[in-house]
C-alpha positions, 0 to 999 in steps of 0.5 A: 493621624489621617490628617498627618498622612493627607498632609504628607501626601499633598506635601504641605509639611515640607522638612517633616517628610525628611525627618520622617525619613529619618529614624536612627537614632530613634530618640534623642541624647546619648543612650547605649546598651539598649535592652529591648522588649515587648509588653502587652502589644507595646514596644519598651527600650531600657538603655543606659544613660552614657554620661561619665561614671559620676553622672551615669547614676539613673535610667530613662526608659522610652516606649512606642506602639510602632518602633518610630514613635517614642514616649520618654519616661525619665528616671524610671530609678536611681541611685537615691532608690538603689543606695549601694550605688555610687559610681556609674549604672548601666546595661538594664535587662528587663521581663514581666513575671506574674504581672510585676516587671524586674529590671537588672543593672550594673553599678559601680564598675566593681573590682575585687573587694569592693561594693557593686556588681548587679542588682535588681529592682521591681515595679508594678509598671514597665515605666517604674517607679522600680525599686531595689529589690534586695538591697545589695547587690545580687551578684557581687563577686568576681567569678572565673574573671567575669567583672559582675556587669552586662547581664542578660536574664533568659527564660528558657523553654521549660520556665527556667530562668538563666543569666548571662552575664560577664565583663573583661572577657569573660562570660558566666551562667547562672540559674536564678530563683523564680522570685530572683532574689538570689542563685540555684544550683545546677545538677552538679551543685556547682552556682557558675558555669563558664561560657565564654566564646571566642573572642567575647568581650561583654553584652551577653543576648540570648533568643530561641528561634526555631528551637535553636538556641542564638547567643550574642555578644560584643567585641572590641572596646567599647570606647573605641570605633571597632565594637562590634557584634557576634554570634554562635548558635547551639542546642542548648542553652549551655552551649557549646557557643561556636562563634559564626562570624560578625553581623554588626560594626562600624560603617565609614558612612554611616557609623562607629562604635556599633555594638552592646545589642538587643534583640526584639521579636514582634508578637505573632511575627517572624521579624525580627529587629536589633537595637544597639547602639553606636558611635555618630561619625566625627563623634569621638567621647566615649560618651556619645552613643546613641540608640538605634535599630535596624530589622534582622534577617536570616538565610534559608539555613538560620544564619543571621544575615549582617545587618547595615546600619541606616539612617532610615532605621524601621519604615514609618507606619504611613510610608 
């Protein structure tokens, strides 16, 4: 490493320095639906491989101790291991529970009648090898018009675990069993609440931050250039969820497409970054989606300030 800076100080690495400079997307290939987090002082991105539906059948996951440095590690599971699957996984959501680490998924693209929805598997490391935990979906069915897909798994202030989850513009709640293989009931015994903001398409995110509940989500289509992201801020994690405005879509300089997020906070830090993904300019597949990150910033209220998608992403350690 110090070799590497005397280098770049004295210039003798030339176009390195401009690759440095560099840094969205983070890693190379096309990977959407990034789920960012931090485990034991290292950073971890879960995201889909973007491919089509018959090809998108398992998950690389990619780690880093700076944000600017990225170790891949590949197939971390797939459909071989998770045997309900056939047609399509994406949208990981992943946490650390009593020294095992759970990773949630969408398989299949499910409709009505048919096998899919979200499942979860369980590793004994964050880079796997994870496996299907129940063997069948956990999520199955289609509630209040909520396509079983994009779940986001939160723990709340007092060690509840809850799921936001939902597709076609619909977004539900459910609470989960510690061990989560399976659904609680709320107080009134119903399994699922409706939660769905204004103009909610897909990719539920939930943080706390300074006792307020951020609940993020994304709009538009995700094949098209208009996929954005929006926000509402509430004091419960049931919401009311008032959508407050846009924070992230397409810039004509730089990017389209830019939506389906996560949200990473840095140990013992008030910073803040959003990983998402976007569309590169000229790109027009709905397959070519890349994975980047840009810091978060707030206003003096706790609003979310809108974040410029870059080239740059996080400054690298040496500059």
């Amino acid at each position: 490493m110090k070799a590497l800076k005397t280098a770049l100080t004295i210039g003798l690495l030339g176009p390195l320095t401009s690759l440095i400079a560099q840094q969205n997307p983070i890693f190379p290939g096309n990977y959407a639906d990034p789920e960012g987090i931090v485990y034991d002082n290292t950073y971890w991105v879960f995201p889909t491989y973007s491919a089509p539906y018959g090809e998108q059948l398992f998950f690389d996951a990619f780690s880093s101790k700076d944000l600017v440095n990225w170790q891949k590690h590949p197939r971390i599971i797939d459909n071989k291991e998770v045997t309900w699957a056939h047609q399509a996984m994406w949208a990981p959501a992943v946490l650390e529970k009593d020294g095992k680490y759970y990773f949630f998924f969408a398989a299949n693209d499910v409709h009505e009648g048919e096998i899919g929805g979200i499942g979860v598997a369980v590793a004994d490391n964050p880079a796997g090898p994870y496996k299907d935990l129940l063997g069948k979906p956990l999520i199955n069915k289609i509630v209040n018009g909520a396509q079983p897909i994009d779940q986001f798994v939160f723990k709340d202030k007092d060690g509840t675990y809850y799921m936001y989850y939902g597709g076609w513009k619909h977004c539900n709640m459910v609470k989960l069993k510690s061990d989560f293989t399976g659904l609680l009931p709320f107080d009134d015994d119903t399994y699922y609440k409706e939660v769905t903001p204004e103009n909610y398409v897909e990719g539920p995110f939930m943080f706390i931050k300074d006792g307020k509940y951020y609940f993020m989500w994304s709009e538009g289509g995700w094949t098209g250039p208009d996929y954005k992201v929006a926000y509402a801020i509430a004091d419960s994690p049931f919401g009311p969820f008032e959508r407050i405005g846009t924070i992230l879509e397409q810039d004509n300089e730089i990017a389209t497409g830019a939506g389906h997020h996560s949200v990473i906070k840095v140990p013992n830090e008030e910073k803040y970054f959003i990983v998402y993904h976007r569309r590169p300019l000229g790109k027009t597949s709905a397959h070519d989606r890349v994975t980047c990150i840009e810091e978060m910033h707030f206003d003096d209220n706790g609003l979310i300030l809108p974040i410029k998608m870059t080239f740059e992403g996080v400054k690298h350690p040496l500059e």
